[in-house]
C-alpha positions in Angstrom: 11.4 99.2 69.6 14.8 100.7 70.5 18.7 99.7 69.6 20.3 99.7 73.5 24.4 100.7 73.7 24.9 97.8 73.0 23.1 97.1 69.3 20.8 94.9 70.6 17.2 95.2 70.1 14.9 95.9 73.0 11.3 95.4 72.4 9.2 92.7 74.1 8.8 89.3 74.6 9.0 88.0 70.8 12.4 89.5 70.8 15.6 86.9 71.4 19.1 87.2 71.1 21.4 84.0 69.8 24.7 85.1 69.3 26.4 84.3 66.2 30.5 83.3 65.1 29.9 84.2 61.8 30.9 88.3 62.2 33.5 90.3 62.9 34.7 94.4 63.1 33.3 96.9 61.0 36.2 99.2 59.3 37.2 101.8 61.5 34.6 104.7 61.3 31.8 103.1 58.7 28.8 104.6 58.9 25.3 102.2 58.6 23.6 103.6 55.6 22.1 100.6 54.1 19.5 98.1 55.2 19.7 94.9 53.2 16.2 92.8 53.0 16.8 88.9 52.5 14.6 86.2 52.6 15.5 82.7 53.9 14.1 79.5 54.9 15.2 76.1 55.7 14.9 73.4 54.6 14.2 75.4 51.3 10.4 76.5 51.5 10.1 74.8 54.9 9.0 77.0 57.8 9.4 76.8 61.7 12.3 74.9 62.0 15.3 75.8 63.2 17.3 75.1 60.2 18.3 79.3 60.0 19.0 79.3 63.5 21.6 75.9 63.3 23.1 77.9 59.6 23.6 81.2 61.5 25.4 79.4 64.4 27.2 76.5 62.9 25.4 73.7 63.8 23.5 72.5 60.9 24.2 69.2 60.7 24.9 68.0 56.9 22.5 64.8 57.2 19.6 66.0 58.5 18.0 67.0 55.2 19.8 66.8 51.2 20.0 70.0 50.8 21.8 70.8 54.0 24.6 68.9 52.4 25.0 71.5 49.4 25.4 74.4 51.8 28.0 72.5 54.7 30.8 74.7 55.9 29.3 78.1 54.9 30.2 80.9 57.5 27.0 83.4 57.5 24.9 85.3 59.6 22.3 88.4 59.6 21.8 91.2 62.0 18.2 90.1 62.5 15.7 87.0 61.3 12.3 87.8 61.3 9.9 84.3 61.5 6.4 84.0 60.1 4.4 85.2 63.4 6.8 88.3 63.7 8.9 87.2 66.2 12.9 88.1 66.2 15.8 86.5 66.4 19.4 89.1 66.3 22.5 87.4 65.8 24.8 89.8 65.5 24.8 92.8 67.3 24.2 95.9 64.9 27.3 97.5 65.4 29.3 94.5 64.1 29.6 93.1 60.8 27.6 90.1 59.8 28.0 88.2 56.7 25.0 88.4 54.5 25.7 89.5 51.4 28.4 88.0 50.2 30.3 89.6 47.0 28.1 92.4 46.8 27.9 96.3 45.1 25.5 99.3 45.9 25.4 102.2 44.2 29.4 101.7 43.3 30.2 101.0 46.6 31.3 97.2 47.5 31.6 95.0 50.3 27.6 96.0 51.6 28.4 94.1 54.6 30.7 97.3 55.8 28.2 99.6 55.7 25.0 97.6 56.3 22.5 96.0 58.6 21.0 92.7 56.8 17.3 91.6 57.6 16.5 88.0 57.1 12.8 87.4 56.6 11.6 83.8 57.2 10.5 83.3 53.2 11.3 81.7 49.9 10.7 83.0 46.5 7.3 81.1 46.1 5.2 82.3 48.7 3.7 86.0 50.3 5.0 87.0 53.4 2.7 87.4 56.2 1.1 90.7 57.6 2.9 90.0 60.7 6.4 89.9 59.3 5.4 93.2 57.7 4.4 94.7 60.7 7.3 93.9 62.6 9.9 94.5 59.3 8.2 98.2 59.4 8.4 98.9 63.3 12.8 97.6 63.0 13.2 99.5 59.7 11.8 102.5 61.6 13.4 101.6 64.8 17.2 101.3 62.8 16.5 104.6 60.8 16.3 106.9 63.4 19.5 104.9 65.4 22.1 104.9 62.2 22.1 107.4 59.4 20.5 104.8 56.9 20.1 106.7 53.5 18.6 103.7 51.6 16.9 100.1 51.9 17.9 97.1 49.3 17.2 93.7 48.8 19.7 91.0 48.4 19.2 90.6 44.5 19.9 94.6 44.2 23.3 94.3 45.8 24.3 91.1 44.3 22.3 91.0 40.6 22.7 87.5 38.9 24.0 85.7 41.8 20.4 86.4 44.4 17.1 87.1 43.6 15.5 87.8 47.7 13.8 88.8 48.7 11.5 87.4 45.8 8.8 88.8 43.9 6.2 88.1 47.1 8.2 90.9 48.7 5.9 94.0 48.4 8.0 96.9 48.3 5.5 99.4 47.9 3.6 98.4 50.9 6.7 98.6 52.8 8.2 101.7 51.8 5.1 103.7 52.0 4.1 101.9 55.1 8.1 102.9 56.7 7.4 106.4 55.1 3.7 107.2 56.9 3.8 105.3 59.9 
């Protein structure tokens, strides 16, 4: 895997890019020092559908399913969206800014989405992630580490306590981190 000039994964086949509205300028001279791990799927615990990719690019349409109704009009995004079977979806190149966390504080520092790169996992809080997703969340965490001075790795419930709780208690952070750290 390598981040081209442009901030835009290169990598093989089960790589795609879909450009996203839903980002805009970093602040002049932010540095990426945070990833941010999320975990999203929709309809809610629904799989393989392109319900993230119609969220992340405007298009969901408010009567195709209840729930879409509840979440109409929201403006978000992620860097990248990593499906079940490990394949990749980036939306917004990394060095823009996409909107994934929301109100959000790490380590006394606010407004994450300055200084971070956000990784959607295709997930709930219910269910494990697969060995794929883990595989290929391992090879971009690696791949983004050694591209931007990244210091440290969050999930969405560490930067926004109260209001998220993803990636979910499936999410095995020891596996990952010692899997990032040894590989």
């Amino acid at each position: 895997m390598e981040i081209d000039a442009d901030g835009c994964l290169r990598y093989d086949d089960r790589v795609r890019f879909i450009a996203s509205p839903n980002c805009d300028e970093r602040p002049n001279d932010t540095k990426i020092t945070l990833l941010v791990i999320h975990s999203i799927s929709l309809p809610p615990g629904e799989f393989d559908g392109n319900g993230v990719v119609e969220l992340f690019t405007n298009r969901l349409d408010p009567e195709s399913h209840p729930y879409y109704a509840t979440i109409t009009g929201l403006k978000v995004s992620c860097h990248f969206f990593i499906r079940r079977d490990g394949s990749v979806i980036q939306f917004v190149p990394c060095h823009r800014r996409a909107w994934h966390a929301g109100k959000s504080n790490w380590q006394g520092k606010e407004h994450c989405n300055d200084f971070s790169i956000g990784i959607e996992l295709e997930g709930s809080d219910s269910k494990p992630f697969t060995r794929t997703q883990y595989q290929t969340l391992v090879l971009l965490t690696q791949c983004l580490c050694k591209h931007y001075p990244i210091k440290d790795i969050a999930g969405h419930a560490d930067i926004s306590p109260g209001r998220k709780t993803d990636p979910g208690p499936y999410f095995d952070w020891k596996s990952y981190r010692k899997r990032v750290i040894h590989a």
